[in-house]
N, C-alpha and C positions, 0 to 999 in steps of 0.2 A: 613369404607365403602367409595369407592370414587365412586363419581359424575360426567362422563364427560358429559359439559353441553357445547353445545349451546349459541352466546350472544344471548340475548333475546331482540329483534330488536319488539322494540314499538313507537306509536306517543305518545311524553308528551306530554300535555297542559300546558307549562310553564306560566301560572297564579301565582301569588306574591300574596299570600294572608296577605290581612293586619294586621292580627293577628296574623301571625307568622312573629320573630323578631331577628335580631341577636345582644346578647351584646357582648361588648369587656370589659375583666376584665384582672388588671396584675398581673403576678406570679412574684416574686421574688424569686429566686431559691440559695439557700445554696450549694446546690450540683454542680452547673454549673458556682456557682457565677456570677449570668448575671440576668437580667429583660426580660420577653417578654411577648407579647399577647396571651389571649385565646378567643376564638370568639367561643361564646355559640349560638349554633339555637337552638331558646326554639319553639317549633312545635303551630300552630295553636290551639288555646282554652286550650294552656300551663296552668297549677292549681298551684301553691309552696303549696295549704292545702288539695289538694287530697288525698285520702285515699288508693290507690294504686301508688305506686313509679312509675317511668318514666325508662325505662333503656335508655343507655346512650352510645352511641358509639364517643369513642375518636380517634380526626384522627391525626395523624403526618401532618406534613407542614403545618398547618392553613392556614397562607397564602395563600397556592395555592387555596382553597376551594370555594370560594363565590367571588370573584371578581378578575378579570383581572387586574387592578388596585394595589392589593397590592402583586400580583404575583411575584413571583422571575424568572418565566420564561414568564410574559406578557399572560398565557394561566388559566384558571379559569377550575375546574372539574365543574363548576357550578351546586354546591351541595343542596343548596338551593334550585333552580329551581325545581330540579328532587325530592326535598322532599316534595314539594309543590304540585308537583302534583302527588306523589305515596299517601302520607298519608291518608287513608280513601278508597285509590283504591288497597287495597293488602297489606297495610301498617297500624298498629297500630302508633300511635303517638311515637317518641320517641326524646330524646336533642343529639345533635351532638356537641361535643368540639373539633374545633381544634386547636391543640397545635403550636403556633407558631416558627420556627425558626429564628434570626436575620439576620444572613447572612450567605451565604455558607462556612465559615470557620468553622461557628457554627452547620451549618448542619452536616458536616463531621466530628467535633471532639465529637456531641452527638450522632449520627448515629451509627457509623463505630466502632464494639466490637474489629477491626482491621483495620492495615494501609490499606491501598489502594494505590497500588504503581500507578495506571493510574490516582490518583486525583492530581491537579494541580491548586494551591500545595499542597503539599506534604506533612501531617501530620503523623509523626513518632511514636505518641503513641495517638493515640485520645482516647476521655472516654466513648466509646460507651456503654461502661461494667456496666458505673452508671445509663442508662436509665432505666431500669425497679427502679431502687430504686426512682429514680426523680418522674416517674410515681406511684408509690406506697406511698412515704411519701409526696408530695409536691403536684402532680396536682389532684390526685382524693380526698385526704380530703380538698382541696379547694372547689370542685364539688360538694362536698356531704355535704357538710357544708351550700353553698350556695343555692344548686336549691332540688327540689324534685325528687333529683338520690337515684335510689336502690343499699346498701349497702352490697353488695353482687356479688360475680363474676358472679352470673345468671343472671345480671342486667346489666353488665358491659363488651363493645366490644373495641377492638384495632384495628387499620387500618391506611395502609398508603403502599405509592409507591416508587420503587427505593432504595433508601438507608430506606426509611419509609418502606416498606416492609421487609426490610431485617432488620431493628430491628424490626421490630413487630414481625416475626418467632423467631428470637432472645429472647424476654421478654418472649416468651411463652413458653421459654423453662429452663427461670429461675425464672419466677414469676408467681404463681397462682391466680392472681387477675382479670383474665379476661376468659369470656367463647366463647368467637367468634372472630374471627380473618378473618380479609379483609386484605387480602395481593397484591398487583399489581407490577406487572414488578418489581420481588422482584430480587437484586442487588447480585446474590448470585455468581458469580463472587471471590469476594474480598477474598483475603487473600489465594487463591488459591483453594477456595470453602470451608475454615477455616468451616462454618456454618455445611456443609454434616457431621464433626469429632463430632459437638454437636450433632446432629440427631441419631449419632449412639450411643452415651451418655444417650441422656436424653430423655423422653418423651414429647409430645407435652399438657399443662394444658388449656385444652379448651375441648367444648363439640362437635362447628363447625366451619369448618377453610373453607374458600372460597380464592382459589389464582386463577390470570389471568394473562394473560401472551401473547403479538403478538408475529405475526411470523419475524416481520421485527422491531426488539427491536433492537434501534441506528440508523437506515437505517434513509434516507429524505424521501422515495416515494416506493412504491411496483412493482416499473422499478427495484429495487437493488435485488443482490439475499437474500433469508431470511436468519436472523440470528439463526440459528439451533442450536448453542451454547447455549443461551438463553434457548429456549425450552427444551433442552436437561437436561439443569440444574434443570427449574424446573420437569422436568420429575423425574430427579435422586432426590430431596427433597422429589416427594410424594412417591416415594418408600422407602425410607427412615424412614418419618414420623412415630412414635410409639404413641401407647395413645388410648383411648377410644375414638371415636370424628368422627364424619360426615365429611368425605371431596368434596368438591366440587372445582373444576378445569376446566377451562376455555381457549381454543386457540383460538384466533380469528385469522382468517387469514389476510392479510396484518395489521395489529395490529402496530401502532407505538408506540415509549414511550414518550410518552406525557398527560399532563393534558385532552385534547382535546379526548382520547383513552379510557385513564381512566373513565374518564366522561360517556363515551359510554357505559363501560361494568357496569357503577354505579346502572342501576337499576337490572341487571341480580342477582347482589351481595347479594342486598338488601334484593330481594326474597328471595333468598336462605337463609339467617341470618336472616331479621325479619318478612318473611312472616305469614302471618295472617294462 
C-alpha cells in the first residue's frame, strides 16, 4: 500500500532534555578492516533492566546526525533535537545508533554495491555488497549485547540518505534483519539505476518503508529548474518495490539534498515508522 504524504510542517520545542544522552562506543570491524564511531541516543528515562525492549533505529552517517561539528558536510539533521521534542508527543521512546563513516573514501567503498562513475574519485570495485553482513554480524550484536535493544527484526529500523539510502533499499533487499526502513534522497542514479535490476529480483524484507525525496535534489536554490530525474527515479523504485509492507513516500517541493532537508522531513518519517 503506498502512502503519498505530505511533509508534516510542525513547531518543535527543541528542549535538550537532560536525561536523554548520547554515547560514543567503537566498532572495530573485520569486515571493513577500519575502526569507527557509533553514537548511541539512549531516549529520556532510558532503563538497560526494563522488562520491555527498546526498539532501535540505526542510521547510516552517524556523523551527520547530532552535531554540526562532527559533520562531513558542516550541516547536522539535528536528530536529537527532534527526538527530544517528539518523544512522548506521538513518539514512544526508542535508541537511535548512528553508524559512523571515516571519510568519504570510506563512505563510497562501504555504500556503493557499485562503481559510481561521477564519484571523484573514482572507486572501481567498492564493497558496498559486505554492508548488510557488517550490519548483521558486527554492529547489531554489539547493540544488543550492550543496551536494552529488541532482538528481533520487529524491533529493529535502518535509515540513511544519499549513498545511506541507497544501501539501506539495498540491505533490505538482501538481509532480513530489519522491519522499517527510512530512506532520503536515496542515490539511485549509480550504476546506471544497477538498484531498479535488484527490485525486479528480490523482494523488499521490511513491514514499512518510508522514502523522501526534493524536487530540486543537487540544485543550490529553487531559482534552478527541478531536478526530475531524481523524482522520477524514485518514482520508478516504488513501482518497482515487491513485498508485504506499508509504503510511505514523500516530495517536497523545492526539497534540497542536504542534511538541513532531511532534518525537515525527520519528523514526517518518524510518524510514519514509530508513531504511537
Amino acid at each position: 500500500m503506498v502512502n503519498h504524504l505530505m511533509v508534516l510542517i510542525s513547531v518543535l520545542v527543541f528542549a535538550t532534555s537532560a536525561n536523554a544522552k548520547i554515547e560514543t562506543v567503537s566498532l572495530k570491524s573485520d569486515i571493513f578492516q577500519n575502526e569507527r564511531m557509533l553514537r548511541i541516543y539512549l531516549p529520556q528515562g532510558y532503563d538497560k533492566y526494563r522488562e520491555k525492549p527498546y526498539h532501535v533505529l540505526y542510521m547510516n552517517d552517524g556523523q551527520n546526525l547530532f552535531s554540526a561539528d562532527t559533520s562531513m558536510t558542516g550541516l547536522e539533521w539535528s536528530l536529537d533535537e527532534t527526538m527530544d521534542a517528539m518523544i512522548g508527543n506521538g513518539l514512544g521512546p526508542f535508541i537511535v545508533v548512528g553508524i559512523d563513516t571515516n571519510s568519504y573514501a570510506d563512505r563510497g567503498n562501504e555504500y556503493l554495491p557499485w562503481p559510481d562513475e561521477y564519484l571523484n574519485p573514482y572507486i572501481e570495485a567498492p564493497n558496498g555488497t559486505k554492508y548488510p553482513a557488517f550490519l548483521d554480524q558486527e554492529v547489531i550484536p554489539l547493540i544488543e549485547k550492550s543496551y536494552n535493544a529488541g532482538k528481533s527484526p520487529e524491533y529493529r529500523a535502518l535509515g540513511g540518505s544519499s549513498y545511506g539510502g541507497l544501501i539501506t533499499l539495498y540491505t533490505a533487499l538482501k538481509s532480513d534483519s530489519f522491519s522499517k526502513l527510512l530512506i532520503e534522497s536515496p542515490s539511485f542514479y549509480v550504476n546506471k539505476g544497477a538498484i531498479f535490476k535488484e527490485l525486479r529480483r528480490n523482494e523488499i524484507n521490511a513491514s514499512e518503508v518510508y522514502i523522501g525525496i526534493g524536487t530540486h535534489e543537487g540544485m543550490t536554490s529553487c531559482d534552478q529548474a527541478p531536478n526530475e530525474d531524481a523524482v522520477d527515479d524514485m518514482r520508478r523504485a516504488v513501482e518497482l518495490m515487491k513485498g508485504d509492507f506499508k509504503l510511505y513516500d514523500v516530495v517536497e517541493e523545492c526539497g534540497l539534498h542536504s542534511e538541513e532537508y532531511w532534518g525537515r522531513r525527520l519528523p514526517t518519517a518518524l510518524i510514519q515508522l514509530f508513531g504511537n
